[in-house]
N, C-alpha and C positions, 0 to 999 in steps of 0.2 A: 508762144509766150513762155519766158523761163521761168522758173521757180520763184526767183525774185521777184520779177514781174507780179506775179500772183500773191506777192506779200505786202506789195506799197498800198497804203491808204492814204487818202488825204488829209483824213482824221487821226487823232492819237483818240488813245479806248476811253481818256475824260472826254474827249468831247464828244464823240460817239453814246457815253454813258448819258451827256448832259441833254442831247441831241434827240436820244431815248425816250430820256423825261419830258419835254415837249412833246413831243409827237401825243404821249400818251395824253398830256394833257389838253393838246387841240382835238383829237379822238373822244376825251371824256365829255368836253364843253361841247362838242358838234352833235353828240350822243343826248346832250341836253342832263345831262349826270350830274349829281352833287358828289362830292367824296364819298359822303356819307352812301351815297348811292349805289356807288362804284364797289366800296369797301363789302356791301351787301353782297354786290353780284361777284365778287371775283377770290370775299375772304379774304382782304389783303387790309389789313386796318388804315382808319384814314389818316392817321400820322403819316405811315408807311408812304402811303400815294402823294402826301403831301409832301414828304423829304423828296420821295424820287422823282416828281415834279420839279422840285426845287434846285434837285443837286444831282440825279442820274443814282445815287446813292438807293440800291437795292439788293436782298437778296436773288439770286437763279432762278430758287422755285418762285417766288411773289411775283418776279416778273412774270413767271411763265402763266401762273394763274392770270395775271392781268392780260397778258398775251391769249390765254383761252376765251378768255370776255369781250377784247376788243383787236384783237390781232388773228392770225391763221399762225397756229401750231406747226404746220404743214411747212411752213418756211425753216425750220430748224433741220426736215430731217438729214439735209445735204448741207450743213456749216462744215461737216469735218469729211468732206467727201473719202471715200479712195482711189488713190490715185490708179490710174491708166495702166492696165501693161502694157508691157513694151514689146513682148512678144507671145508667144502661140505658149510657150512652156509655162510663164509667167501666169496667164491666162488661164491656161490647165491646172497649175496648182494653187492659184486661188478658189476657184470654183470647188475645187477636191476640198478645199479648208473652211470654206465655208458652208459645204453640204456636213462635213463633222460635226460641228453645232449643231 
């Protein structure tokens, strides 16, 4: 797969965002949640849940609290992966640069 490849969606990031906010709100209702319920467990006011419900329209962190409550965190730690080397040297001197950290 090339590069490109790896960058097509079938979504643009509103509808993804929009897409978001359902998911979360068939999650809340299937949870049996009120906003008010939601906004308790995740600290994310229930305006908030109700716009991003509405319109995908959220803060990173609010999602991410919501994501702590009704999602796996765990799916984030590989959105911005690194890339592959390509060779032995490549491989040698990443492993050197990230034992410095």
């Amino acid at each position: 797969m090339s590069k490109i490849d790896d960058m097509i969606s079938l979504n643009t990031p509103s509808e993804t965002q929009a897409n978001l906010g359902l998911q979360l709100k068939t999650r809340r209702k299937w949870s049996n949640h009120s906003r008010a319920e939601t906004a308790r467990l995740s600290g994310v006011p229930a305006p908030t849940i109700r716009r991003f419900e509405d319109s995908g329209e959220i803060s990173l962190r609010q999602f991410l609290m919501l994501c702590h409550v009704y999602g796996d965190l765990s799916l984030f730690d590989n959105v911005f992966p690194q890339p592959a080397a390509r060779s032995i040297d490549e491989l040698v001197a990443a492993v050197k640069k990230s034992e410095k950290r």
